[in-house]
Backbone bond lengths (Angstrom), bond angles and torsions (degrees), N, CA, C in turn:
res aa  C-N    CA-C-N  psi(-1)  N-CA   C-N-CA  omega(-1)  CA-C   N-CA-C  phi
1 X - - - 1.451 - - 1.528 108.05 -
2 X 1.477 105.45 139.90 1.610 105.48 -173.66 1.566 89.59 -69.43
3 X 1.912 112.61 174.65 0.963 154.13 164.55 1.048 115.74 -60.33
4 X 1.341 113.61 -45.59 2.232 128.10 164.71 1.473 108.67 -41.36
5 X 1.873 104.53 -53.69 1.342 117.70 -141.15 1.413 104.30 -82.86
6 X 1.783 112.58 -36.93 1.033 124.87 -177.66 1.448 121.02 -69.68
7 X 1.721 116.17 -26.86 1.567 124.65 -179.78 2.173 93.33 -74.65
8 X 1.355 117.47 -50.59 1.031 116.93 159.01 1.739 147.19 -25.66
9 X 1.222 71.58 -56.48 1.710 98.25 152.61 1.742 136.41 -45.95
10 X 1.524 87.39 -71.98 1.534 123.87 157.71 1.489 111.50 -24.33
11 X 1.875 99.58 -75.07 1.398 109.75 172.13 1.082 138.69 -59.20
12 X 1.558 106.62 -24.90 1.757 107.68 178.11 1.635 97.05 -68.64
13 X 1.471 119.94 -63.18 1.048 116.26 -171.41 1.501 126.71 -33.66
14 X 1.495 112.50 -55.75 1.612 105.24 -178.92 1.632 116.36 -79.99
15 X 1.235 122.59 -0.49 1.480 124.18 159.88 1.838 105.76 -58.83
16 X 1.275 107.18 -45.29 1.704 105.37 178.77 1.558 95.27 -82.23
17 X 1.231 128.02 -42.47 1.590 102.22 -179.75 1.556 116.14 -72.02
18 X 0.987 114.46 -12.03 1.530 125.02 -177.48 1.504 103.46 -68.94
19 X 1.667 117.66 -40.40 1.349 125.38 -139.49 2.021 74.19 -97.30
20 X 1.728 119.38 -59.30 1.174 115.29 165.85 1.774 133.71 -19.26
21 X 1.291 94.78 -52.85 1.818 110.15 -176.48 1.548 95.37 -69.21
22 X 1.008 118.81 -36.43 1.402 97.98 -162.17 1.921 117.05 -97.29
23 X 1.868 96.01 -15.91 1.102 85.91 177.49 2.268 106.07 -77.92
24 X 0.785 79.09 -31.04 1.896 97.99 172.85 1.593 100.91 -43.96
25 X 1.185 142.15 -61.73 0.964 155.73 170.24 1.569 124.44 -39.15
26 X 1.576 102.79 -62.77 1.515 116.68 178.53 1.713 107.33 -82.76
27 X 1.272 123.99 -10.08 1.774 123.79 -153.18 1.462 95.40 -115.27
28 X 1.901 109.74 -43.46 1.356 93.32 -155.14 1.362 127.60 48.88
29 X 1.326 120.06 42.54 1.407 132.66 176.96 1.793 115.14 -71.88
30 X 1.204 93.89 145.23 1.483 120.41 176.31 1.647 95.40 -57.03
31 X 1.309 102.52 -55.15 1.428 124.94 -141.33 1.435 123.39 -127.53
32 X 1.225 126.14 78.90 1.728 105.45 -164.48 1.839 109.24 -124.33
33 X 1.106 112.16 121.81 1.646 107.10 159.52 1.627 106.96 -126.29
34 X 1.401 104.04 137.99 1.453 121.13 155.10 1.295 126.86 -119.39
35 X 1.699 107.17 118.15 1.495 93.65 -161.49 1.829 103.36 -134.84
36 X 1.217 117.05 125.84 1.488 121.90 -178.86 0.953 115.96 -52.62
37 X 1.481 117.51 115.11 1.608 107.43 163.34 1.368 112.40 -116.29
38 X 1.230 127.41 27.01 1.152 126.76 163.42 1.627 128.40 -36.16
39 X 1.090 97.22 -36.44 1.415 99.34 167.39 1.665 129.89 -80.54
40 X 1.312 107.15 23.04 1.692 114.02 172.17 1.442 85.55 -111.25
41 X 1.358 128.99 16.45 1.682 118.70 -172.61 1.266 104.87 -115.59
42 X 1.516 119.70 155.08 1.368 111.45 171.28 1.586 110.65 -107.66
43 X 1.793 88.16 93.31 1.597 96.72 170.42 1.655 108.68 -154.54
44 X 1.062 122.42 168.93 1.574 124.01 -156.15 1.733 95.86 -54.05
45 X 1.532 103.03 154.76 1.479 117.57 176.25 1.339 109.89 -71.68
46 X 1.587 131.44 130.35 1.211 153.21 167.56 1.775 97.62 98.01
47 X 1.089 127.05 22.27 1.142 135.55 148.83 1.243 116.68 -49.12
48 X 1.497 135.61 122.70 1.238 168.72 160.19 1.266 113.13 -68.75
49 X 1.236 140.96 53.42 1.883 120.39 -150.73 1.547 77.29 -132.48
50 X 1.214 112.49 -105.71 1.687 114.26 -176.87 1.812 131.55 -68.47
51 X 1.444 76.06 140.31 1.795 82.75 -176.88 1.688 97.26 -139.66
52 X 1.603 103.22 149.13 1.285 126.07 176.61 1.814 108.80 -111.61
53 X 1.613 96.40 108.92 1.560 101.34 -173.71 1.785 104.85 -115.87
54 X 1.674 85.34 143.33 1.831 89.05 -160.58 1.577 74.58 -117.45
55 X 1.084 125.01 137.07 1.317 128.18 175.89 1.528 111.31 -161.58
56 X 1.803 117.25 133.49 1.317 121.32 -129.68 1.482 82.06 -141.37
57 X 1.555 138.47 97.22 1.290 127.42 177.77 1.609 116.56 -144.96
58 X 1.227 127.23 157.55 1.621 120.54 -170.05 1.186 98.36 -97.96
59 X 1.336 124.79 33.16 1.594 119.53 -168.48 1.638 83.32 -123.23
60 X 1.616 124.18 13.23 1.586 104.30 -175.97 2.054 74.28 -111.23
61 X 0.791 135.44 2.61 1.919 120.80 -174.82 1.272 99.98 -57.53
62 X 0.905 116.83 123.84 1.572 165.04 163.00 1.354 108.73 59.90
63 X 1.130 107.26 53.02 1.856 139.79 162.01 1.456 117.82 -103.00
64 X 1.434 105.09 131.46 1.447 115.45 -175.41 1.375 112.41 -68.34
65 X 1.195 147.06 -177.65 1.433 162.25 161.29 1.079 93.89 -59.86
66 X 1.803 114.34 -70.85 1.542 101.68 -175.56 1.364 128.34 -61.08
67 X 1.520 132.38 -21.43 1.459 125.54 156.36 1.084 142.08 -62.79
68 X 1.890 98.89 -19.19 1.362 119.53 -172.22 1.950 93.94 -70.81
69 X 1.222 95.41 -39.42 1.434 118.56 -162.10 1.790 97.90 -46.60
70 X 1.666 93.36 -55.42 1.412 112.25 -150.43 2.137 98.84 -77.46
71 X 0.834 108.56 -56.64 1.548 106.46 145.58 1.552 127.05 -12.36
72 X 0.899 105.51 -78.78 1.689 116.46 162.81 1.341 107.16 -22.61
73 X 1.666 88.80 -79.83 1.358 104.89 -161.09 2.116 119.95 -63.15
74 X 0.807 124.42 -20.76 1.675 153.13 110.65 1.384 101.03 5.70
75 X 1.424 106.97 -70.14 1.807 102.02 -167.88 1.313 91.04 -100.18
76 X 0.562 148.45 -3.35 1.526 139.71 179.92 1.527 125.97 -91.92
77 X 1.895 112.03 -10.71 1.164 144.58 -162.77 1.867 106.63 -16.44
78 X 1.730 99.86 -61.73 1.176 112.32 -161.55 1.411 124.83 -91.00
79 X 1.549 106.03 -13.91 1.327 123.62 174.63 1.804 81.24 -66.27
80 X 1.164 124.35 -100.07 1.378 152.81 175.15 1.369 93.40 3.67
81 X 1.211 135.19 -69.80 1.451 142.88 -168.99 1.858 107.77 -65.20
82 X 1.332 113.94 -42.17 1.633 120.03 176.32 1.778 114.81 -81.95
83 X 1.608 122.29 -79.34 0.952 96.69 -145.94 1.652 106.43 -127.16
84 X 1.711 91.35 -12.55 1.809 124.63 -170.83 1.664 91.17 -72.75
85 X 1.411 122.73 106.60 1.438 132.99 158.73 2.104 117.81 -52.55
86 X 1.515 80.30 -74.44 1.765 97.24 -177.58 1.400 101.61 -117.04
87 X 1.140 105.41 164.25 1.949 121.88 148.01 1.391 89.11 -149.09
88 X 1.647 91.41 133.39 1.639 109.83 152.99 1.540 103.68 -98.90
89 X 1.475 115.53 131.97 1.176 130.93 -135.59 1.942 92.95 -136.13
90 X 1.493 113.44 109.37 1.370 128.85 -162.89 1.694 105.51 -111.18
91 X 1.395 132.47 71.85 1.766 116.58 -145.34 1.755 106.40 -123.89
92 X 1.221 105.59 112.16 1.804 124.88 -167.41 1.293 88.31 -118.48
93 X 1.662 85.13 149.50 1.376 113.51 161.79 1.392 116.41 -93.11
94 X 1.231 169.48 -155.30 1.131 151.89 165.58 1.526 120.48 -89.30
95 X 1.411 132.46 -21.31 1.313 164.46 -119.21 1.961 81.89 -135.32
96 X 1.669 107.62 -53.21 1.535 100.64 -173.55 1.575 105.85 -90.38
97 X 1.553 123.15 -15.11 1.354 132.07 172.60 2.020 100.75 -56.24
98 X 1.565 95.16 -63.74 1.681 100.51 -167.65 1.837 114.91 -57.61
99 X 1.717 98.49 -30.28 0.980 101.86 -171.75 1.992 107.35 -63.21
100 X 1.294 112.04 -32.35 1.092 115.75 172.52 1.253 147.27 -52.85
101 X 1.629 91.47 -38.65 1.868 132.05 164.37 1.766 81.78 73.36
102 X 1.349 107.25 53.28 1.270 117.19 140.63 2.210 116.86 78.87
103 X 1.315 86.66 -1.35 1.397 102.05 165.21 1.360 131.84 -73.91
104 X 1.300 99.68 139.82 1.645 115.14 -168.54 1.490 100.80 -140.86
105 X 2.107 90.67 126.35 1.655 101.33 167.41 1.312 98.49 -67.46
106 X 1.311 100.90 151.97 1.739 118.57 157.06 1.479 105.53 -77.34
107 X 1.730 114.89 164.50 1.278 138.84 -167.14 1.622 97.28 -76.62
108 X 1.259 119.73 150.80 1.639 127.51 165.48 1.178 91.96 -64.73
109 X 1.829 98.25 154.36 1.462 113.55 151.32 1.684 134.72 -37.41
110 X 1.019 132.91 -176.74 1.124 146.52 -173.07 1.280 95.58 -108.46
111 X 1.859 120.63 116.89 1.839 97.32 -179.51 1.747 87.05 -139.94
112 X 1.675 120.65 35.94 1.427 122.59 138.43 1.567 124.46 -35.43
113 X 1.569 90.58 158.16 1.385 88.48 157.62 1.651 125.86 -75.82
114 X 1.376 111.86 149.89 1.548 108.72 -162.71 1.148 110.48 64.85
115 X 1.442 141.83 15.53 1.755 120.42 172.00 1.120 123.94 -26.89
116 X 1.268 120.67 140.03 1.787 120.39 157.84 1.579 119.23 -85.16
117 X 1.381 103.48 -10.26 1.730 114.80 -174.67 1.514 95.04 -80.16
């Protein structure tokens, strides 16, 4: 692997651990995955743009979707403003996690211009 690809690399990775630490921090979640899907997007390879966050915390009780939403997006300020395109955004309380028995929709397609989906 080139030297480019690998500093590239590097960086994609701690943008999701970056986006990880901090939701860990503010959520205190039961439950947390962040996972790149940038690559169902049509945008350059090792692109950082979209992420699908499943995040499972008692800090959403008796919070709407849309606050849960707005929360997020709150800690997420600077990702959001730099390099973070989308998040599809998956947000339980633990009570609506169990009720689920632990299921998670997947993210919509890609319906950009040029999709690869």
């Amino acid at each position: 692997m080139a030297a480019s690809q690998r500093c590239r690399r590097r960086k994609f990775m701690m943008i999701r651990e970056q986006i990880e630490a901090k939701l860990r921090a503010a959520f205190d979640p039961m439950y947390l995955e962040v996972v790149d899907e940038s690559y169902r997007h049509n945008v350059p390879a090792g692109s950082e743009s979209h992420f699908k966050v499943v995040l499972v915390s008692d800090r959403f009780t008796g919070e709407r979707f849309l606050n849960r939403h707005r929360m997020i997006y709150g800690t997420l300020t600077e990702e959001l403003s730099n390099t973070v395109h989308a998040l599809a955004l998956h947000t339980y309380t633990i009570k609506e996690w169990e009720a689920l028995q632990d299921t998670v929709f997947a993210s919509p397609p890609c319906r950009g211009a040029g999709s690869i989906a």
